[in-house]
C-alpha positions in Angstrom: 83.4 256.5 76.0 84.1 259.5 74.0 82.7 257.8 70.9 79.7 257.2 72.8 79.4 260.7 73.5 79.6 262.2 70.1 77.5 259.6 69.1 74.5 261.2 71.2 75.2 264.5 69.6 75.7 263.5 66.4 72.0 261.7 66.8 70.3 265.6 67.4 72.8 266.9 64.7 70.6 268.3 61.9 66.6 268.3 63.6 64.7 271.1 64.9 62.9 271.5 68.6 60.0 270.1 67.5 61.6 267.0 65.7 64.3 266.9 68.8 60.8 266.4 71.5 59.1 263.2 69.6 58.7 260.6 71.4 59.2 257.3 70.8 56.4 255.3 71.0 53.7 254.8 73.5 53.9 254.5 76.1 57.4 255.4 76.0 57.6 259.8 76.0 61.5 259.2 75.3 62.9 261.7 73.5 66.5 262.8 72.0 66.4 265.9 74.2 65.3 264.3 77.1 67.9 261.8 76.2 71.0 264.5 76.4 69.1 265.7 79.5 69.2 262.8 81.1 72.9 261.6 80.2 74.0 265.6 82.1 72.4 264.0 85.0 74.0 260.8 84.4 77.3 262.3 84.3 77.0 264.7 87.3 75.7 261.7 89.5 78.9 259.4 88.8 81.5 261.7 88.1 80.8 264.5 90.8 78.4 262.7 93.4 79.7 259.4 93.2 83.5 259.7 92.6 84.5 263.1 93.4 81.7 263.2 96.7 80.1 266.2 96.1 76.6 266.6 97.4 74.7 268.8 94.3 71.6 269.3 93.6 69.9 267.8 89.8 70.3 269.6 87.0 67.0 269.5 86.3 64.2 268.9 88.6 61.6 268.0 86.7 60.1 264.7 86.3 61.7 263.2 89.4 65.0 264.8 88.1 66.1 262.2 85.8 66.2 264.2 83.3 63.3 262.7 80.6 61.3 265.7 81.4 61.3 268.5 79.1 60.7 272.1 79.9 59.2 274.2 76.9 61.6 276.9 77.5 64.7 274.7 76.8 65.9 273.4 73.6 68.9 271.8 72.0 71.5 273.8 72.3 71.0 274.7 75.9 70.6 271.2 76.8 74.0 270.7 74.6 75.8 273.0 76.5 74.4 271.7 80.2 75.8 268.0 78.8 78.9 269.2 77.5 79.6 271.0 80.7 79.1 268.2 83.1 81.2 266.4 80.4 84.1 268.4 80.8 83.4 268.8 84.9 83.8 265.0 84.7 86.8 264.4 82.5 88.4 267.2 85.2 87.6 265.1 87.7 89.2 261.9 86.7 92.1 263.4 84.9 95.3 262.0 86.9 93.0 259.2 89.4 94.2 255.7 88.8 91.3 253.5 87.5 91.3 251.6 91.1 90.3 255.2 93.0 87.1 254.8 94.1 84.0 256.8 95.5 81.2 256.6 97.4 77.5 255.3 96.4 74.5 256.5 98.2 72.7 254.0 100.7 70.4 253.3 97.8 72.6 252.9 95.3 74.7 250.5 97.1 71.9 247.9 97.8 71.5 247.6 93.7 75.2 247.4 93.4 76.5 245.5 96.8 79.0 247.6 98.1 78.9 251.5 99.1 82.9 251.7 97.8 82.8 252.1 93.8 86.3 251.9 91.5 86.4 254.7 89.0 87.0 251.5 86.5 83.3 250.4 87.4 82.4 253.7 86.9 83.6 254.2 83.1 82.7 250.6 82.4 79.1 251.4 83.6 79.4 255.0 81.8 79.9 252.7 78.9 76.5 250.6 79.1 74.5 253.6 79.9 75.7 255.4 76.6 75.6 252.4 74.3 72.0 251.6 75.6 71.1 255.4 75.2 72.3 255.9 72.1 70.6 252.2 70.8 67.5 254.3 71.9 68.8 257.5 70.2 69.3 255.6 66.6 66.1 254.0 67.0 64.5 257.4 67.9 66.5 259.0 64.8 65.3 256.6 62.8 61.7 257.3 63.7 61.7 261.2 63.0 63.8 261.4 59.3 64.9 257.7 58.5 68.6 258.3 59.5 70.8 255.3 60.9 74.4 254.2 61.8 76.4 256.3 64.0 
């Protein structure tokens, strides 16, 4: 998981705000910082919400609170440090916990998955997929703005 990790930021290394907000292609308005956004909100919901049961608000609001939606105010490193934060709040939280500790999903997220009682192993397995599918969009967005591939 932490290869995935470094491989979002390693993806933003090097481009400016402008370059960091294209979007992909229409319809599509994914961007890279939308994409570190959104993985900050990814890792509040499963490592705070879901396994440690804290009840906290988004980190960002905007857009439905997904994080896709980009505020003109905020760049890069801001957004960096937001990720890298609920990074390290999450690597606290699961520091020591046995991989068969489990947490709690919402109602809604239980009907997707089946059952409201979630193993910190399906947890880091799914933190896993989400990353590796992010950062297939992340190369593919890097790729678009300067020609850059590989991790």
């Amino acid at each position: 998981m932490d290869f995935h990790r470094e491989t979002l930021a390693l993806k933003c290394a090097g481009l400016d705000d402008d370059q960091l907000r294209v979007a992909s292609v229409a319809p599509s308005p994914m961007t890279l910082l939308g994409l570190v956004q959104h993985l900050a909100e990814v890792e509040r919901n499963w490592f705070q919400r879901v396994f440690a049961g804290r009840d906290l608000p988004q980190v960002y609001e905007e857009g439905g609170g997904d994080g896709f939606a980009l505020a003109p105010d905020r760049g890069i490193e801001e957004a960096l440090a937001t990720w890298r934060a609920e990074v390290a709040r999450g690597r606290e939280l699961i520091t020591g916990a046995s991989l068969d500790d489990s947490g709690k999903l919402s109602d809604e997220e239980a009907r997707q998955v089946g059952d409201q009682g979630i193993s910190l192993r399906w947890i880091l397995v799914h933190m896993i997929e989400e990353y590796a599918r992010h950062n297939g969009h992340a190369d593919l967005l890097r790729e678009r703005i300067d020609g850059l591939t590989g991790a």
